[in-house]
PDBQT receptor file of N, H, CA, C and O in Angstrom, charges set to zero:
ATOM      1  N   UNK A   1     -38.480 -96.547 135.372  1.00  0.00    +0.000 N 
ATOM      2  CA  UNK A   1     -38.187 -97.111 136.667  1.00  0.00    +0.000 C 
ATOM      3  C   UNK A   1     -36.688 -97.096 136.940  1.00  0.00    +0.000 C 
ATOM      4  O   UNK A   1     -36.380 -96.752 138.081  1.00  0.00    +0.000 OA
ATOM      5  N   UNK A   2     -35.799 -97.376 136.185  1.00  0.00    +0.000 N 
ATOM      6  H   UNK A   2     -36.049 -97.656 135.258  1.00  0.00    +0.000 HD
ATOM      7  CA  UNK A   2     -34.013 -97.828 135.881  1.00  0.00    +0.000 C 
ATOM      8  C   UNK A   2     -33.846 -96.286 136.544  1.00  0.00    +0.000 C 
ATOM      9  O   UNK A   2     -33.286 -96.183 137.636  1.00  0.00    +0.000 OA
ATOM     10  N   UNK A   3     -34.413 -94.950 135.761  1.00  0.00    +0.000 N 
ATOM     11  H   UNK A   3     -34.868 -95.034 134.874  1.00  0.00    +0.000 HD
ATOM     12  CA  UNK A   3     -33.823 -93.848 136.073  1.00  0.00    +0.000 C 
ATOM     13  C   UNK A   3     -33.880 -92.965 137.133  1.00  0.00    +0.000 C 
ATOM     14  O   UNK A   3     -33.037 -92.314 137.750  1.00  0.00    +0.000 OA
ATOM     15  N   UNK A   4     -35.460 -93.140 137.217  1.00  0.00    +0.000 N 
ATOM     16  H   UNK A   4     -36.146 -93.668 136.716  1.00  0.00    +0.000 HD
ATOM     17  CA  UNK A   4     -35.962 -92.394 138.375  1.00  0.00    +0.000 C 
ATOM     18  C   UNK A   4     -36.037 -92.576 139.542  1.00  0.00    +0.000 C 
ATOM     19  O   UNK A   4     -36.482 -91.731 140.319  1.00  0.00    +0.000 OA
ATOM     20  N   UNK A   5     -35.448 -94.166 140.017  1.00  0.00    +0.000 N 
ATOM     21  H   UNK A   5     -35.087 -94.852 139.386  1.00  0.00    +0.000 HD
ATOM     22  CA  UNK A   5     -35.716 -94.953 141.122  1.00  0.00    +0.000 C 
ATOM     23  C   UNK A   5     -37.063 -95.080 141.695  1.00  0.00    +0.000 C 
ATOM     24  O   UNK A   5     -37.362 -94.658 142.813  1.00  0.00    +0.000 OA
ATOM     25  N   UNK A   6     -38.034 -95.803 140.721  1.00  0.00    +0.000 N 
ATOM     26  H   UNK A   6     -37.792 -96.146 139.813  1.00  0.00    +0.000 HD
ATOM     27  CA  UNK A   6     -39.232 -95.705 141.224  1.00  0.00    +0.000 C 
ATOM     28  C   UNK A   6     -39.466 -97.463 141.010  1.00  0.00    +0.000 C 
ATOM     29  O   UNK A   6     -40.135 -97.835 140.046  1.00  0.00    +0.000 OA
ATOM     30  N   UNK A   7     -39.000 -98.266 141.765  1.00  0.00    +0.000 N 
ATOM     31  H   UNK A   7     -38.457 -97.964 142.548  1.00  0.00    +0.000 HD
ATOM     32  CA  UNK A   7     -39.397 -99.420 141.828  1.00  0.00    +0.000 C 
ATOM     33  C   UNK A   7     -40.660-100.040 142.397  1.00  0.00    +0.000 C 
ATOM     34  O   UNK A   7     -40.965-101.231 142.458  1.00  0.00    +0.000 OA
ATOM     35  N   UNK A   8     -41.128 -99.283 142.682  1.00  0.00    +0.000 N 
ATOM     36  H   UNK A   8     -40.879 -98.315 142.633  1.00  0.00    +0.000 HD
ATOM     37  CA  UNK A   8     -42.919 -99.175 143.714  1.00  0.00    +0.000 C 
ATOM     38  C   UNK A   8     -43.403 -99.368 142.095  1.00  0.00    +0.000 C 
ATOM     39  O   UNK A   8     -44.617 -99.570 142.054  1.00  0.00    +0.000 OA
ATOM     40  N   UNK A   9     -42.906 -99.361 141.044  1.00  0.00    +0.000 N 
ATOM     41  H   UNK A   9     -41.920 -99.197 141.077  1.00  0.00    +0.000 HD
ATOM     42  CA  UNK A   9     -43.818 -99.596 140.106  1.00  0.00    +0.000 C 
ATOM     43  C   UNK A   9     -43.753-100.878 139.572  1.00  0.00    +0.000 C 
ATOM     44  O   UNK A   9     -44.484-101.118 138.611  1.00  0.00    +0.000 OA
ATOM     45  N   UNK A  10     -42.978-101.805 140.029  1.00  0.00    +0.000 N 
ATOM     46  H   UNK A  10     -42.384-101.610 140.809  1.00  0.00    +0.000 HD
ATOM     47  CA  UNK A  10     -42.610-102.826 139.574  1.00  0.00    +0.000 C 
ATOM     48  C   UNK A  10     -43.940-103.938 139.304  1.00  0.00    +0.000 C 
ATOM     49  O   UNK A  10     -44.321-104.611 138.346  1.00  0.00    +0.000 OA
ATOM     50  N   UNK A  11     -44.324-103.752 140.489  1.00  0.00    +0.000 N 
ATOM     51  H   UNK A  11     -44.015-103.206 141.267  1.00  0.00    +0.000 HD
ATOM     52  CA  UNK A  11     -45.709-104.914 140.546  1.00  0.00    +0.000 C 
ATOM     53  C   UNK A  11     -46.844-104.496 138.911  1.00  0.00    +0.000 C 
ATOM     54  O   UNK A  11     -47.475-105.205 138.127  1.00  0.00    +0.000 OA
ATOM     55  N   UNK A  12     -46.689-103.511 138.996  1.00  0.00    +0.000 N 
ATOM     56  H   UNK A  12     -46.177-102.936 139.633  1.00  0.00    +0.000 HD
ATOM     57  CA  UNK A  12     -47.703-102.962 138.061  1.00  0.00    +0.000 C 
ATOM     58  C   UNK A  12     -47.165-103.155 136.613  1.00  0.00    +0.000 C 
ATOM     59  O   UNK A  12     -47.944-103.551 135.745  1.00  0.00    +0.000 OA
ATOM     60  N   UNK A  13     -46.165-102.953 136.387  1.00  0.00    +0.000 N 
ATOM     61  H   UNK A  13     -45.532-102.631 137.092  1.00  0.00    +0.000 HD
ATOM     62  CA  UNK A  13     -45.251-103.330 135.284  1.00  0.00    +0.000 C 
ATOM     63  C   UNK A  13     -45.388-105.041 134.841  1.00  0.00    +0.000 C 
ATOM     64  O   UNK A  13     -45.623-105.570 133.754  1.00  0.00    +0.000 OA
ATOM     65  N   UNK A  14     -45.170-105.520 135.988  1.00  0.00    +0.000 N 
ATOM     66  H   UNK A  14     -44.979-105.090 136.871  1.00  0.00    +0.000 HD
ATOM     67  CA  UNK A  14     -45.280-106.856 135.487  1.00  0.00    +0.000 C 
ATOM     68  C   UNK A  14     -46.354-107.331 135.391  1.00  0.00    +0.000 C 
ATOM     69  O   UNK A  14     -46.386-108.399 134.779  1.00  0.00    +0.000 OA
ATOM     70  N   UNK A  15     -47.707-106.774 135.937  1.00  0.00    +0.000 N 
ATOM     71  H   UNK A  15     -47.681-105.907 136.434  1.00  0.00    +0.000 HD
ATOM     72  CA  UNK A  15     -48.849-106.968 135.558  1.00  0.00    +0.000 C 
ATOM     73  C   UNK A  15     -49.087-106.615 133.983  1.00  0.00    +0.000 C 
ATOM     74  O   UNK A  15     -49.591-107.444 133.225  1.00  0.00    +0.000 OA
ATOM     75  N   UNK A  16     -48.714-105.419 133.587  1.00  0.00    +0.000 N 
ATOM     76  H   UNK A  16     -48.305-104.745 134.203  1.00  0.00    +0.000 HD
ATOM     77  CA  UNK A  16     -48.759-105.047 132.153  1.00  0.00    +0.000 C 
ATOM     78  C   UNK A  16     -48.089-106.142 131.300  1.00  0.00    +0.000 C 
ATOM     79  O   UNK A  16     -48.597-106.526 130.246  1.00  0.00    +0.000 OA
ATOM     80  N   UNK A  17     -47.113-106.555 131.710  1.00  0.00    +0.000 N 
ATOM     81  H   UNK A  17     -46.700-106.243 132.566  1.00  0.00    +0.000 HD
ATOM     82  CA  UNK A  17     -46.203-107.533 130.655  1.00  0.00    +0.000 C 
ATOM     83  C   UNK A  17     -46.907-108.649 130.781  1.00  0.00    +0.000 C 
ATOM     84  O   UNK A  17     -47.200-109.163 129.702  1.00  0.00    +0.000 OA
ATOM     85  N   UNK A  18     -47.385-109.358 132.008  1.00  0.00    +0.000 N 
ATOM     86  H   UNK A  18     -47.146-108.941 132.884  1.00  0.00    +0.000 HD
ATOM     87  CA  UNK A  18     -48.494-110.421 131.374  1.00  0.00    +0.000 C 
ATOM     88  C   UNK A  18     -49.500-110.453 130.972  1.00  0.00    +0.000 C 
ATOM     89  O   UNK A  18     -50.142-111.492 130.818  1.00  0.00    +0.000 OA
ATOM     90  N   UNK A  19     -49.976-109.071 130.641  1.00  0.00    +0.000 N 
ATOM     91  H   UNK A  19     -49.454-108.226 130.765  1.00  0.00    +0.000 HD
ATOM     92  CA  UNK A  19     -51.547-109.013 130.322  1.00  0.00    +0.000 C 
ATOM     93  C   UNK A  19     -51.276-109.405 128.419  1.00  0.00    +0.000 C 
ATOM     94  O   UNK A  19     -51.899-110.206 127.723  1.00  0.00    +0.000 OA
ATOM     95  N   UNK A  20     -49.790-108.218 127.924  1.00  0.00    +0.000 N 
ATOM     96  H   UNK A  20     -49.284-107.567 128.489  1.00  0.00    +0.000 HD
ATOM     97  CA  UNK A  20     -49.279-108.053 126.890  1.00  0.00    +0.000 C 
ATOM     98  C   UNK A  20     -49.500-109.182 126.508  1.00  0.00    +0.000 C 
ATOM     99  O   UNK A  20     -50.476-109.136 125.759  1.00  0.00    +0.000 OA
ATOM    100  N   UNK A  21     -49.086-110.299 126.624  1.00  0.00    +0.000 N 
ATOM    101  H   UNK A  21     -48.293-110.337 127.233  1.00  0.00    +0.000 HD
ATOM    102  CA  UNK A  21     -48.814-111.749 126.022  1.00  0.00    +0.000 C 
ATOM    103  C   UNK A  21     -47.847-111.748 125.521  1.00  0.00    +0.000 C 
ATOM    104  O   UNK A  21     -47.719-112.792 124.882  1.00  0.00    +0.000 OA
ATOM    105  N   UNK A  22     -46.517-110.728 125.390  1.00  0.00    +0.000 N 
ATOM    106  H   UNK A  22     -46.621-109.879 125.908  1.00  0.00    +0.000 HD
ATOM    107  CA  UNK A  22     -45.434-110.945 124.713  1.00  0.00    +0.000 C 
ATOM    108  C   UNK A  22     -44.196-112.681 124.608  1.00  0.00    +0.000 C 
ATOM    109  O   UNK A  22     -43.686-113.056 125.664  1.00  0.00    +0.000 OA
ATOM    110  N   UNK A  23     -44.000-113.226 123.717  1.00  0.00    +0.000 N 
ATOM    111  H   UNK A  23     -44.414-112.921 122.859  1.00  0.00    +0.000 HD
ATOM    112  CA  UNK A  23     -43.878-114.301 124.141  1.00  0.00    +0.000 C 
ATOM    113  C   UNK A  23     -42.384-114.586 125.107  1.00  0.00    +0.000 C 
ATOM    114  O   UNK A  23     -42.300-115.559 125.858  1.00  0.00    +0.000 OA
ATOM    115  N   UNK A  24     -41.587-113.867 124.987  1.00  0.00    +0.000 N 
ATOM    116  H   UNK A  24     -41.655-113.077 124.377  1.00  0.00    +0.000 HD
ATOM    117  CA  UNK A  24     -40.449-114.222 125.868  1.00  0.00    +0.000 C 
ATOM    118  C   UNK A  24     -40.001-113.594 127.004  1.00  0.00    +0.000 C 
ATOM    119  O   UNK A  24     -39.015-113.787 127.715  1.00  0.00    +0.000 OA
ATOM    120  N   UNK A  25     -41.022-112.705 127.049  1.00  0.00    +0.000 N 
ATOM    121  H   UNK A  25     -41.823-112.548 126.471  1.00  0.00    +0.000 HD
ATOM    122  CA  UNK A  25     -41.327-111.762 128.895  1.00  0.00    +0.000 C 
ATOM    123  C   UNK A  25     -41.883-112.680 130.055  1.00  0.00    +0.000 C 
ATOM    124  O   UNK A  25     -41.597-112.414 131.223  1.00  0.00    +0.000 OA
ATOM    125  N   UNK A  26     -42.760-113.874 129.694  1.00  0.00    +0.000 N 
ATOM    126  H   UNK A  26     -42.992-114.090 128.745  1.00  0.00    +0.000 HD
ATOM    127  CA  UNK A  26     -42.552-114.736 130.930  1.00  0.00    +0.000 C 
ATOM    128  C   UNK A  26     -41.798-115.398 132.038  1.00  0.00    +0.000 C 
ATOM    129  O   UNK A  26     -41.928-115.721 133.219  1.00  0.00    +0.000 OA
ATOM    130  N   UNK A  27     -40.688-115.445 130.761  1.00  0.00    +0.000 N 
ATOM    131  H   UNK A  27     -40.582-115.183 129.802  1.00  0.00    +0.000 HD
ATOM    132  CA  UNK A  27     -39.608-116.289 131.599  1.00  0.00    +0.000 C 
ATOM    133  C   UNK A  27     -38.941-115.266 132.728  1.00  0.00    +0.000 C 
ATOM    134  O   UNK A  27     -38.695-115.453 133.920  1.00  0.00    +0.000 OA
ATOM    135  N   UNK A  28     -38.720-113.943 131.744  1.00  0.00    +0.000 N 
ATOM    136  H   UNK A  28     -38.919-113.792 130.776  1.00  0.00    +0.000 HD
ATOM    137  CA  UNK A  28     -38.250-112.952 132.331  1.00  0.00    +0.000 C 
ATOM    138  C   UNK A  28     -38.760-112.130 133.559  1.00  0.00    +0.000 C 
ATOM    139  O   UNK A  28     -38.136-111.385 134.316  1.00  0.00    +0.000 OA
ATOM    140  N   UNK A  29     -39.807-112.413 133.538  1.00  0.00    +0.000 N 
ATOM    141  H   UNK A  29     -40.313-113.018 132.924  1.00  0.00    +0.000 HD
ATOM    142  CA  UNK A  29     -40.867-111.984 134.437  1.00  0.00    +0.000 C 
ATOM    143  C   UNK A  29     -40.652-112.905 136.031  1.00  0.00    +0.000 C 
ATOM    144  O   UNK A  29     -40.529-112.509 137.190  1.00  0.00    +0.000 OA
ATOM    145  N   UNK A  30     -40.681-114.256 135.422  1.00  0.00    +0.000 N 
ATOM    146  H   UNK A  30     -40.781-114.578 134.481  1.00  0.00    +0.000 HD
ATOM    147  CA  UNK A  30     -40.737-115.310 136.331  1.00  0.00    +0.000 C 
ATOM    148  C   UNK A  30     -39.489-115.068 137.410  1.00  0.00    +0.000 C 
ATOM    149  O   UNK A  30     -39.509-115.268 138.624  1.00  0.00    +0.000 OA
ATOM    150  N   UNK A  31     -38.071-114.425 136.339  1.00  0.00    +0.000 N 
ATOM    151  H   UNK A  31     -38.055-114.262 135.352  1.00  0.00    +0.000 HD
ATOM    152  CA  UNK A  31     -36.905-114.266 137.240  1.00  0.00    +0.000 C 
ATOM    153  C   UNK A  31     -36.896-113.496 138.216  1.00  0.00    +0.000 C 
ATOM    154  O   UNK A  31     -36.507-113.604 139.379  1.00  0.00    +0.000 OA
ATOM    155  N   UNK A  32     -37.510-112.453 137.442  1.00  0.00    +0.000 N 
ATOM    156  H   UNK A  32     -37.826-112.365 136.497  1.00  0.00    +0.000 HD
ATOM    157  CA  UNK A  32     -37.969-110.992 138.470  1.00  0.00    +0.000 C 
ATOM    158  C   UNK A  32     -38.552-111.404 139.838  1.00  0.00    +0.000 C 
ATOM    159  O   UNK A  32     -38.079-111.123 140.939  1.00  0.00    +0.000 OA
ATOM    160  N   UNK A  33     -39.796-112.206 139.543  1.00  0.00    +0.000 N 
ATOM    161  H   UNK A  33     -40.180-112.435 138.649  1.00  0.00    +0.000 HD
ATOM    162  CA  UNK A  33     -40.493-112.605 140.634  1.00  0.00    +0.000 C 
ATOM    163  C   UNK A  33     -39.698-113.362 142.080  1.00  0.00    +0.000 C 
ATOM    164  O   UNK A  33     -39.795-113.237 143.301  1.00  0.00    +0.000 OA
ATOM    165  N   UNK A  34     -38.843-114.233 141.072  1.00  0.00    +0.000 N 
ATOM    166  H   UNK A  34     -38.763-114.335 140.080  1.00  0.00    +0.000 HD
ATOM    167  CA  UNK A  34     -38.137-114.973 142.258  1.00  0.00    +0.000 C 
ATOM    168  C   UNK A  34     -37.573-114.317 143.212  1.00  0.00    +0.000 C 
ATOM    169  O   UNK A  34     -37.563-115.009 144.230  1.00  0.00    +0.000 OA
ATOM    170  N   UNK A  35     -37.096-113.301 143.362  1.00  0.00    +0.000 N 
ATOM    171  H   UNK A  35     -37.104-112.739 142.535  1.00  0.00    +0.000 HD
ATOM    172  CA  UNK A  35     -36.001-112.657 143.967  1.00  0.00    +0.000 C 
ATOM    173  C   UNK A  35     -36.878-111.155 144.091  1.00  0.00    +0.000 C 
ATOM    174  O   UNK A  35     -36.268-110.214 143.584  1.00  0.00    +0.000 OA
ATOM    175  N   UNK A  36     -37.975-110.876 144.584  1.00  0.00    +0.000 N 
ATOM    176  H   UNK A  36     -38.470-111.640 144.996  1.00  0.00    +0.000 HD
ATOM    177  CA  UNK A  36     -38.658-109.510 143.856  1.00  0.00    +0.000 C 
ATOM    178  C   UNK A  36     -38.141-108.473 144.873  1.00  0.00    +0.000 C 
ATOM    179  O   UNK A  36     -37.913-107.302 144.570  1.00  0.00    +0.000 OA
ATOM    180  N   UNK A  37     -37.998-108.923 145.930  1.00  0.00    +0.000 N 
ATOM    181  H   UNK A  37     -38.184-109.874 146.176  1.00  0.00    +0.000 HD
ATOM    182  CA  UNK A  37     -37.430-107.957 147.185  1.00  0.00    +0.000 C 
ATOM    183  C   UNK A  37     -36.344-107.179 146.346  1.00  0.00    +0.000 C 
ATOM    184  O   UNK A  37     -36.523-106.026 145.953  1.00  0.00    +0.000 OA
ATOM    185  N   UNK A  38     -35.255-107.879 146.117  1.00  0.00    +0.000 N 
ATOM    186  H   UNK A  38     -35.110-108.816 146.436  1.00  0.00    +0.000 HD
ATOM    187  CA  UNK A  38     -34.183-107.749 145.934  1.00  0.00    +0.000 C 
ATOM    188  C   UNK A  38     -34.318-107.038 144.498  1.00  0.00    +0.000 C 
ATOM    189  O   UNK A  38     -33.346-106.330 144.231  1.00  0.00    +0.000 OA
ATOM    190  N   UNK A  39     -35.289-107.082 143.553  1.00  0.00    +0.000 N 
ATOM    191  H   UNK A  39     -36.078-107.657 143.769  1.00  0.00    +0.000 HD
ATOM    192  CA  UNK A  39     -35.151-106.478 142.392  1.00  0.00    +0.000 C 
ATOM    193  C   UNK A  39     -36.080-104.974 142.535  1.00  0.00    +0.000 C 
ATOM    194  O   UNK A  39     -35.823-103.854 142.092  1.00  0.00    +0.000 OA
ATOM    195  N   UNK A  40     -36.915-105.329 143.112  1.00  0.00    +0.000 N 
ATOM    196  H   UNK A  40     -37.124-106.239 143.472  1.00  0.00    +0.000 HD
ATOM    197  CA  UNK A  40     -37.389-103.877 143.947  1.00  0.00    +0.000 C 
ATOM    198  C   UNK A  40     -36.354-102.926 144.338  1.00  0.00    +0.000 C 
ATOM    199  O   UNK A  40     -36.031-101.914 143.717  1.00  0.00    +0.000 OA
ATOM    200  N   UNK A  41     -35.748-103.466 145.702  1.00  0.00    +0.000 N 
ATOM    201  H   UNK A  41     -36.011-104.289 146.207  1.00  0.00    +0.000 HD
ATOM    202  CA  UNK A  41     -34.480-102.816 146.261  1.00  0.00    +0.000 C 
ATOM    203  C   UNK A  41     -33.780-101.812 145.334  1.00  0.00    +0.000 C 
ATOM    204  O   UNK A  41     -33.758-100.582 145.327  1.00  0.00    +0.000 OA
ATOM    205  N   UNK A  42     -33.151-102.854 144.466  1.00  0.00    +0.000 N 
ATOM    206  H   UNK A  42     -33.168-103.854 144.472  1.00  0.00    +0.000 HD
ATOM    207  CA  UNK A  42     -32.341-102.381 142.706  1.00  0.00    +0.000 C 
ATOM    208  C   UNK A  42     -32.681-101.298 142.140  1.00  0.00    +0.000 C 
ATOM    209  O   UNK A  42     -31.968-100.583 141.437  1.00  0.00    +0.000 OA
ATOM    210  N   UNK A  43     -34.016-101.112 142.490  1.00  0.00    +0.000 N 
ATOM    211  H   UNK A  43     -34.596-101.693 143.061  1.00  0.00    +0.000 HD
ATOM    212  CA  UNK A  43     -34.632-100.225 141.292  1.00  0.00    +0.000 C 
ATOM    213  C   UNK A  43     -35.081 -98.742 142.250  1.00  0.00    +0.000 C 
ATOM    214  O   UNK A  43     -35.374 -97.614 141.854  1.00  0.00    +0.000 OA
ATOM    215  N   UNK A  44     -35.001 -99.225 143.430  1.00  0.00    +0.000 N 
ATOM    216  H   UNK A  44     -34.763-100.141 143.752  1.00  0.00    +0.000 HD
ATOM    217  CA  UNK A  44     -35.567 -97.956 144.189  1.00  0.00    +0.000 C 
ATOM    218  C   UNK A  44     -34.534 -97.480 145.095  1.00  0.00    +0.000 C 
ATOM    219  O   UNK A  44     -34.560 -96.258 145.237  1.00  0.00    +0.000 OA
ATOM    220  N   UNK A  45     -33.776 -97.993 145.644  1.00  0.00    +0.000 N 
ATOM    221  H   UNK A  45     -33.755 -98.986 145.529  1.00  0.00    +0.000 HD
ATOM    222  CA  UNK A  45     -32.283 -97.465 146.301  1.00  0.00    +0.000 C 
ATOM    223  C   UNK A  45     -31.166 -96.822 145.285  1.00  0.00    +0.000 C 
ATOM    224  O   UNK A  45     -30.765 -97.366 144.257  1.00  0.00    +0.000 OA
ATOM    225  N   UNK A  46     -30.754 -95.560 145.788  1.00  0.00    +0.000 N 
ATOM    226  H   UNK A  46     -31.080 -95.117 146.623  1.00  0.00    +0.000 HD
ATOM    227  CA  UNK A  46     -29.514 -95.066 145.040  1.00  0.00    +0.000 C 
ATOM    228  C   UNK A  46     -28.385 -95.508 145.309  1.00  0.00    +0.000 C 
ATOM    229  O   UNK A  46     -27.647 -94.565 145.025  1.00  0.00    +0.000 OA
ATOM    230  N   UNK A  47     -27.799 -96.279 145.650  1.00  0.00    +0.000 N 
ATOM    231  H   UNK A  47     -28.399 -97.046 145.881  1.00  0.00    +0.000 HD
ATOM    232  CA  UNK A  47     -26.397 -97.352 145.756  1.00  0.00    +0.000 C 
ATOM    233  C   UNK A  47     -26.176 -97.862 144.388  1.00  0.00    +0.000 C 
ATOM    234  O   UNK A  47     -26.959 -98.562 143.746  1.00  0.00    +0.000 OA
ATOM    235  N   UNK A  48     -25.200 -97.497 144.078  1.00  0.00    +0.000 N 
ATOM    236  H   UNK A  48     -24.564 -96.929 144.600  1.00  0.00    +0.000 HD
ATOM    237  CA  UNK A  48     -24.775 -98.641 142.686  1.00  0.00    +0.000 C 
ATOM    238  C   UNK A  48     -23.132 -99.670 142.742  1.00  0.00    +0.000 C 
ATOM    239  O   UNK A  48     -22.051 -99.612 143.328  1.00  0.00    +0.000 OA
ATOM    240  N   UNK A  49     -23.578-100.238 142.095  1.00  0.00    +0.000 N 
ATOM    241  H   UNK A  49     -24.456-100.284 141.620  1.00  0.00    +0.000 HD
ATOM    242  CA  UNK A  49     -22.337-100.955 142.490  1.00  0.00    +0.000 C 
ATOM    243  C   UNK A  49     -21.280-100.584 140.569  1.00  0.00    +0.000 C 
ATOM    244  O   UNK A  49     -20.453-101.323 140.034  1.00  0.00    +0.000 OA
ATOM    245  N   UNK A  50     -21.669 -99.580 140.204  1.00  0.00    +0.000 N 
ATOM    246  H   UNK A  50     -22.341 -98.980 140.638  1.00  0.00    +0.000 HD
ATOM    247  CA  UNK A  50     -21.117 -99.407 139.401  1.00  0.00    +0.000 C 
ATOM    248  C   UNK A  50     -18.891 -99.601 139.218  1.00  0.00    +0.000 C 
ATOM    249  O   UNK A  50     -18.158-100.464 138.736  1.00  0.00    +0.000 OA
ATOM    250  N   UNK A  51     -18.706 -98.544 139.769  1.00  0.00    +0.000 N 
ATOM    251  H   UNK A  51     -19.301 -97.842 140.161  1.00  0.00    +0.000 HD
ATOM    252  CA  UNK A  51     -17.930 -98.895 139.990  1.00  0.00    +0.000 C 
ATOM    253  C   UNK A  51     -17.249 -99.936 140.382  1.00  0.00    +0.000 C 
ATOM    254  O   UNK A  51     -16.059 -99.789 140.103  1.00  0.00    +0.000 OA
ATOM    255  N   UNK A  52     -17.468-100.883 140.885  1.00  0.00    +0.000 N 
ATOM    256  H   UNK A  52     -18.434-101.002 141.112  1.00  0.00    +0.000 HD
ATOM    257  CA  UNK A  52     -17.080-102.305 141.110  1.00  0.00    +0.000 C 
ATOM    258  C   UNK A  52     -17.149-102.863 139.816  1.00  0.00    +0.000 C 
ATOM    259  O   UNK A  52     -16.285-103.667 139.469  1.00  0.00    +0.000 OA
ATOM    260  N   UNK A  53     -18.126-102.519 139.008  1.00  0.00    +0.000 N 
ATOM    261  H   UNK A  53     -18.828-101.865 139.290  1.00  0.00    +0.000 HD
ATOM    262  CA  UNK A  53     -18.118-103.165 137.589  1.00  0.00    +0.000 C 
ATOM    263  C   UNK A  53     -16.894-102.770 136.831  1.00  0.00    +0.000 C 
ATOM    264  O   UNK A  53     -16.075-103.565 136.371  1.00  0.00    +0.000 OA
ATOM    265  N   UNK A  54     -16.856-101.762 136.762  1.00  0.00    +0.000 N 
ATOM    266  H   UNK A  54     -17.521-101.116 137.135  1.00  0.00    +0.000 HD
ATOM    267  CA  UNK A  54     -15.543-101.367 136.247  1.00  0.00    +0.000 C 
ATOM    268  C   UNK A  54     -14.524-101.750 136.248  1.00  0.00    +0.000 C 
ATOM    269  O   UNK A  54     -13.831-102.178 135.325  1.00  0.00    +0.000 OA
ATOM    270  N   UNK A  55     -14.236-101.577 137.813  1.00  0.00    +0.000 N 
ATOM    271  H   UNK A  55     -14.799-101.230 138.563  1.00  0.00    +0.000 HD
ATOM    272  CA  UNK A  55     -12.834-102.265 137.948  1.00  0.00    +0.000 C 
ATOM    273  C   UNK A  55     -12.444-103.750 137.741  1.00  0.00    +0.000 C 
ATOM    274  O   UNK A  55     -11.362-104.325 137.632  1.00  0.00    +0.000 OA
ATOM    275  N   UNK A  56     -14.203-104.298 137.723  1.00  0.00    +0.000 N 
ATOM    276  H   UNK A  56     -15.083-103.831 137.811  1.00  0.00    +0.000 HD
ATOM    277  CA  UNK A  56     -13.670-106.158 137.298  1.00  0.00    +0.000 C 
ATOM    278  C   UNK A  56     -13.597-106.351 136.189  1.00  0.00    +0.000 C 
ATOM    279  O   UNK A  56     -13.008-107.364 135.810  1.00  0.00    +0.000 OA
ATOM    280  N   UNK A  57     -14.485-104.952 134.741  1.00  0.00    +0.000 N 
ATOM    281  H   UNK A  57     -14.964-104.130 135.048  1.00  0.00    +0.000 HD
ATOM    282  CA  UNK A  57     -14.020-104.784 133.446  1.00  0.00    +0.000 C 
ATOM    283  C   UNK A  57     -12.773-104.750 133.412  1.00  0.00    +0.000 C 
ATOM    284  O   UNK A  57     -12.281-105.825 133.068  1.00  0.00    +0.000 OA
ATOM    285  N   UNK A  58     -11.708-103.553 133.737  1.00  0.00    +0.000 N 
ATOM    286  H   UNK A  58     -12.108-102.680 134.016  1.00  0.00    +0.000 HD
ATOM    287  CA  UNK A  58     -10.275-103.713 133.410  1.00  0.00    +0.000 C 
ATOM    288  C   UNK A  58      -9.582-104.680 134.044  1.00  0.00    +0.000 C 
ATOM    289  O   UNK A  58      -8.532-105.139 133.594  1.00  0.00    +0.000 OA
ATOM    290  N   UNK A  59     -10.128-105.059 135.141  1.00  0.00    +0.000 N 
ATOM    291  H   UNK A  59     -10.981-104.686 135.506  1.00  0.00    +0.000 HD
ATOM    292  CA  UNK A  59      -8.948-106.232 135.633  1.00  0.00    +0.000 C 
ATOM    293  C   UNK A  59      -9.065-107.540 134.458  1.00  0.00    +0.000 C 
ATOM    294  O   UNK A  59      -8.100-108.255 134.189  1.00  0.00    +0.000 OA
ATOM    295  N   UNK A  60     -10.461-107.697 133.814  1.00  0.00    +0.000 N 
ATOM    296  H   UNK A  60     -11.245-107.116 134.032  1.00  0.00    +0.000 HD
ATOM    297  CA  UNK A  60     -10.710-108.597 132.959  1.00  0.00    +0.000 C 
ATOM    298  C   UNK A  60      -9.597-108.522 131.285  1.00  0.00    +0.000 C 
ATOM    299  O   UNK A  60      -9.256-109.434 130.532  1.00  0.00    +0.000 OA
ATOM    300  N   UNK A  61      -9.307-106.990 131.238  1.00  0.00    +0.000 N 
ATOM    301  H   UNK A  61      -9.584-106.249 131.850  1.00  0.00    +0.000 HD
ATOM    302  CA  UNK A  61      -8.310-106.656 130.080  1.00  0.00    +0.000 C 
ATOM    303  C   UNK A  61      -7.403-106.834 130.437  1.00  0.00    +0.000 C 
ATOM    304  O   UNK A  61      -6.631-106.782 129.479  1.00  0.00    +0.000 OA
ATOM    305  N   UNK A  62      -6.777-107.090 131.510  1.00  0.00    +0.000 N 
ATOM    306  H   UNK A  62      -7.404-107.132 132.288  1.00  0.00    +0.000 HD
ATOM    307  CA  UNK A  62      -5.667-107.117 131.579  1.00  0.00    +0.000 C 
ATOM    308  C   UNK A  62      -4.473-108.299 131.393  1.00  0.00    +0.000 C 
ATOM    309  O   UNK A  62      -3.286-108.007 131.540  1.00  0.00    +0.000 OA
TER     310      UNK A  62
């Protein structure tokens, strides 16, 4: 999903992770949910805010 921008898979994914029973994917799951528009969006739009990361990495070394 991260690579291909296929966030249309998201719902289905998190169906798999609760079926799993893994024990500390709930919580994680739960976060996802809150905000799902927005983590959808993330995963299926090519915009990154990469660069912005960066530059608040080195401003952070400095």
């Amino acid at each position: 999903m991260l690579t291909q921008l296929q966030g249309d898979q998201l719902p289905q994914w998190i169906k798999a992770v609760r079926a799993d029973g893994l024990p500390s994917f709930p919580a994680f799951v739960n976060g996802l949910e809150g905000d799902l528009a927005a983590v959808t969006a993330g995963l299926t739009l090519p915009w990154s805010s990469g660069i912005v990361d960066r530059i608040k990495m080195v401003k952070r070394q400095m």
